[in-house]
C-alpha positions in Angstrom: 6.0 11.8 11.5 5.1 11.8 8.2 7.1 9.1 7.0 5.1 7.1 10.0 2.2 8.2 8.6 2.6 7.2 5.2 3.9 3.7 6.7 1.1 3.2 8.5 -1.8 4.4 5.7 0.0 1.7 2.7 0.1 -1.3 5.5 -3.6 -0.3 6.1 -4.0 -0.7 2.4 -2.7 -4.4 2.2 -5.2 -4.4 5.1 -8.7 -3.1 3.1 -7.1 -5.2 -0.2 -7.3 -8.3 1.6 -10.9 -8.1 2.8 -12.2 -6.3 -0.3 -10.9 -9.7 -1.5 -13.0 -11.5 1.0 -15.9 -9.4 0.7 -17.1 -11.1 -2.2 -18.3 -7.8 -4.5 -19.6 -6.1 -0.8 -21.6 -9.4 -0.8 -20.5 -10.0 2.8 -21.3 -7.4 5.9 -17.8 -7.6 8.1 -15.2 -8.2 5.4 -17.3 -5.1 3.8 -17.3 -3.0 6.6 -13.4 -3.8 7.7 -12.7 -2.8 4.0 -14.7 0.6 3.9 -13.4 1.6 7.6 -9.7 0.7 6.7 -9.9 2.5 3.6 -11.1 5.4 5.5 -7.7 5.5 7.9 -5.6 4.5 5.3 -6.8 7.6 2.9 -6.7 10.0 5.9 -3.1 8.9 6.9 -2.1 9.3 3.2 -3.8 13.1 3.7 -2.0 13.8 7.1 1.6 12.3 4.8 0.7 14.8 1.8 0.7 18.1 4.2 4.3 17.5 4.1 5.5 14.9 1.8 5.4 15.6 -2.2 2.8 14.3 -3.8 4.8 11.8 -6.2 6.7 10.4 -3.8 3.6 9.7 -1.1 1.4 8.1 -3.7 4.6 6.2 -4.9 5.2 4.8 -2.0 1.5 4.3 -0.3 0.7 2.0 -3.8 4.0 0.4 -3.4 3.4 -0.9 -0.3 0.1 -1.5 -1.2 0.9 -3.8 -3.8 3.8 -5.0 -2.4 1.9 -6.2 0.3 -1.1 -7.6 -1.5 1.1 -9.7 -3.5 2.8 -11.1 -0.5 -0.6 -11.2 1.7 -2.1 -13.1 -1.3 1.0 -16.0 -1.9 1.1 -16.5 1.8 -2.6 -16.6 3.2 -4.1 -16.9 -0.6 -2.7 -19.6 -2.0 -1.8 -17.4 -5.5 0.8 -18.5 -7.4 4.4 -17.7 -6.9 6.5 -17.4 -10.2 10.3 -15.7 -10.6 8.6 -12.6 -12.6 5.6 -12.2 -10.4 8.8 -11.8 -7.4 10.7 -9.9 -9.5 8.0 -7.4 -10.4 7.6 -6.8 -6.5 11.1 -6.8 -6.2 11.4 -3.7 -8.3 8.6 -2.1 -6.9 10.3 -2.6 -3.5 13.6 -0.9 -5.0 11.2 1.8 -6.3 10.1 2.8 -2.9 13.3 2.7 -1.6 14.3 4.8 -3.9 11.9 7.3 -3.5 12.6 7.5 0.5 16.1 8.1 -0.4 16.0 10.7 -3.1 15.8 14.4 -1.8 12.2 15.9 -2.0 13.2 19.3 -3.6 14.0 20.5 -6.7 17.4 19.3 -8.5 19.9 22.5 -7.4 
């Protein structure tokens, strides 16, 4: 469950990115409040992922998807700019976090 946890709280990330984006500075009431109240689920899911994930490996991954997410939420819906090295930076970020899923959580034996 914590894995679905952990999904759930970097998604809700992208989520509170985008309309801190659209907030303009907490210039704007809903974007502002969608922001605050997303960031609010997202940290408590990343808390409910921490009781059983390490700590490196669930911050890893909740700012991987994170910015994963943001950079494609951004090229798709905000018209930023899509270069080879912007993809292959997200690309390795991706591998990154799959590579953290995959390792083993404990100590090397």
């Amino acid at each position: 469950m914590a894995w679905v946890y952990l999904v759930v709280a970097g998604l809700l990330e992208v989520v509170w990115a985008f309309f801190m984006k659209q907030s303009s500075g907490f210039t704007r009431l809903w974007p502002s409040v969608i922001t605050l109240g997303t960031m609010g689920v997202s940290f408590a899911l990343l808390s409910l992922a921490m009781r059983t994930l390490p700590l490196g490996t669930a911050y890893t991954v909740w700012t991987g998807i994170g910015a994963v997410g943001a950079f494609i939420v951004g090229v798709l819906w905000l018209n930023e700019g899509v270069h080879p090295l912007r993809v292959a930076a997200a690309g390795l970020i991706l591998a990154g976090i799959v590579l953290m899923r995959l390792a083993p959580q404990g100590p090397i034996a």
